[in-house]
N, C-alpha and C positions, 0 to 999 in steps of 0.2 A: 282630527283623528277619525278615520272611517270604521273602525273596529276597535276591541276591547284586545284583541291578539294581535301584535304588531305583524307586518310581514314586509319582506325586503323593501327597501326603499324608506321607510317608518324610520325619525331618527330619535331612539331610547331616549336622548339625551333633551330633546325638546319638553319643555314646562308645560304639565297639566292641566290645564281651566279645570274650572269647578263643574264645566257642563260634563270631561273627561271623567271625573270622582263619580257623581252623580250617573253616569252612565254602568261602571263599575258596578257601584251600590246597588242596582238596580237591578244585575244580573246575580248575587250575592244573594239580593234577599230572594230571588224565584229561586235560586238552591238550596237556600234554608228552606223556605215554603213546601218544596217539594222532595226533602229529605237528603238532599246530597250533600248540605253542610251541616254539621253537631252547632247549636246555639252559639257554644265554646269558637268553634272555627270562625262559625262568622262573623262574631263579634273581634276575633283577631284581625281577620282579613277587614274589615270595618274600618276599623282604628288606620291600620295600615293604608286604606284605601282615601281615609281624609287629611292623613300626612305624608301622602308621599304628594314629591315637588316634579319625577317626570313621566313622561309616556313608559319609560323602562322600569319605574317603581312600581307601576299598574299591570303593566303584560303579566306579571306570574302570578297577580290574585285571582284570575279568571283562568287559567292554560290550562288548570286538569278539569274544567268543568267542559261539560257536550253543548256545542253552539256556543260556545264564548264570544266568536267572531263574529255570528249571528244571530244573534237571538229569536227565538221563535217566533212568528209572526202572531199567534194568538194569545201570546203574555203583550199585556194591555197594564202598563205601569200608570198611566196618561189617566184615564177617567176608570170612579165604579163608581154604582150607584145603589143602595138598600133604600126599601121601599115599606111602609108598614099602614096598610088602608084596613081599618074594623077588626086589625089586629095588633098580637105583640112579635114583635123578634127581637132575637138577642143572642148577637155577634162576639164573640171573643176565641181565645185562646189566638194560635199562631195562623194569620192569614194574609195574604197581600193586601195593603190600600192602595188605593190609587194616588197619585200627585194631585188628580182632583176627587175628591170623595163627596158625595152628594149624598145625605142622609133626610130622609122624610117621613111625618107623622101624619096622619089624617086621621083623626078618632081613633088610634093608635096609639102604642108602646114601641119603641125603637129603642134596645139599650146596647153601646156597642164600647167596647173595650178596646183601646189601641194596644192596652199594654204590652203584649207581645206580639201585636201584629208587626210585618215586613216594611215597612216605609220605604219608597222610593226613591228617597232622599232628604237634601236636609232641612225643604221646605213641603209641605202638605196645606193645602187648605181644606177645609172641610167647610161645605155648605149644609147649612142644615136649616130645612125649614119645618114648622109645626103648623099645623090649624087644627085646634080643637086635639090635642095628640099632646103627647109627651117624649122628648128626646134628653137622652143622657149619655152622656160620652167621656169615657176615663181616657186619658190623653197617660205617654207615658211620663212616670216622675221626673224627667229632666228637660221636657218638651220645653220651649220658651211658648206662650200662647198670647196672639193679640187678636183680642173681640173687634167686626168690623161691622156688627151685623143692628139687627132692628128688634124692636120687638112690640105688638098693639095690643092691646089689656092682657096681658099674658106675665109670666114669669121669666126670666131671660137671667141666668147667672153663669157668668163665664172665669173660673180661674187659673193662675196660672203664670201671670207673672212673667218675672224673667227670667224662670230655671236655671238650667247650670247652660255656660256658653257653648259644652260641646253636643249638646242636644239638638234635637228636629226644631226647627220654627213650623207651629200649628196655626194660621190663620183662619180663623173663623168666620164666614160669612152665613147670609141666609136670612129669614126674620120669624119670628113667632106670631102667629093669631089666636089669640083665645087659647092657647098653649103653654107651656111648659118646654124651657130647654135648660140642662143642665150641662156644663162641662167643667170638669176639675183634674188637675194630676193626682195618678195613682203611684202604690209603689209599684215596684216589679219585686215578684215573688222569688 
């Protein structure tokens, strides 16, 4: 599939890959992110988007949105990165993550909330490293979460579990120095 909007030649009836959903999804949450879907909507078109079986189940969750067929070249789903060096930040409410998300502490506070951020899809990894900093991260309530990560005289708690099946898988990498990382699911409000 070369686009999210079929067009002649495209045949409805051929079966989605999950890279097809995943593409979808992706265009979904930068309309939620940037107001042209209600929560409500996108969480329909969502649902819709991880059970449909072809190219023609997909074509009309994206066809009233702008660039459906293309997406803009500077929504960057792929990498993001926060940063907190002799400082704190704290990231929440509704925002894009990236499919890789790179979180870092350096004598720092980094607190970041997934809970209603857009997810890219239905895997995320998040890298997160600390030295001498403190990192905590609410994943949302149904995320599956599997620790992959390090950690050297520091604190390291990652939970999370097997959530529910139809949720985001959060992989976690990264290591702790002389740090603090916390991650746990939250609810959603």
């Amino acid at each position: 599939m070369t686009s999210l909007t079929p067009y002649a030649g495209d045949d409805p009836a051929q079966r989605a890959s999950d890279a097809d959903r995943d593409r979808v999804a992706a265009v979904l949450g930068e309309a939620l992110a940037t107001g042209r879907l209600t929560s409500v909507e996108h969480a329909d078109r969502l649902d819709a988007t991880y059970s449909a079986v072809t190219i023609g189940d997909l074509a009309p969750l994206t066809r009233d949105l702008p660039d459906a067929a293309h997406p803009p070249a500077t929504l960057s789903t792929e990498r993001h990165q926060v940063s907190a060096v002799f400082s704190k930040i704290i990231r929440g409410g509704r925002w894009v993550a990236g499919r890789h998300t790179e979180l870092s502490s350096v004598f720092g506070a980094l607190i970041v909330d997934l809970s209603d951020a857009v997810l890219p899809g239905r895997e995320v990894t998040l890298e997160l490293n600390s030295f001498c900093g403190k990192l905590i991260v609410t994943v949302p309530a149904n995320a599956r979460v599997v620790d992959e990560g390090s950690a050297v005289f520091s604190k390291r708690s990652v939970t999370g579990g097997d959530g529910d099946g139809d949720g985001p898988l959060i992989r976690v990498t990264g290591n702790a120095r002389f740090g603090k990382i916390v991650v746990y699911r939250g609810t959603r409000r």
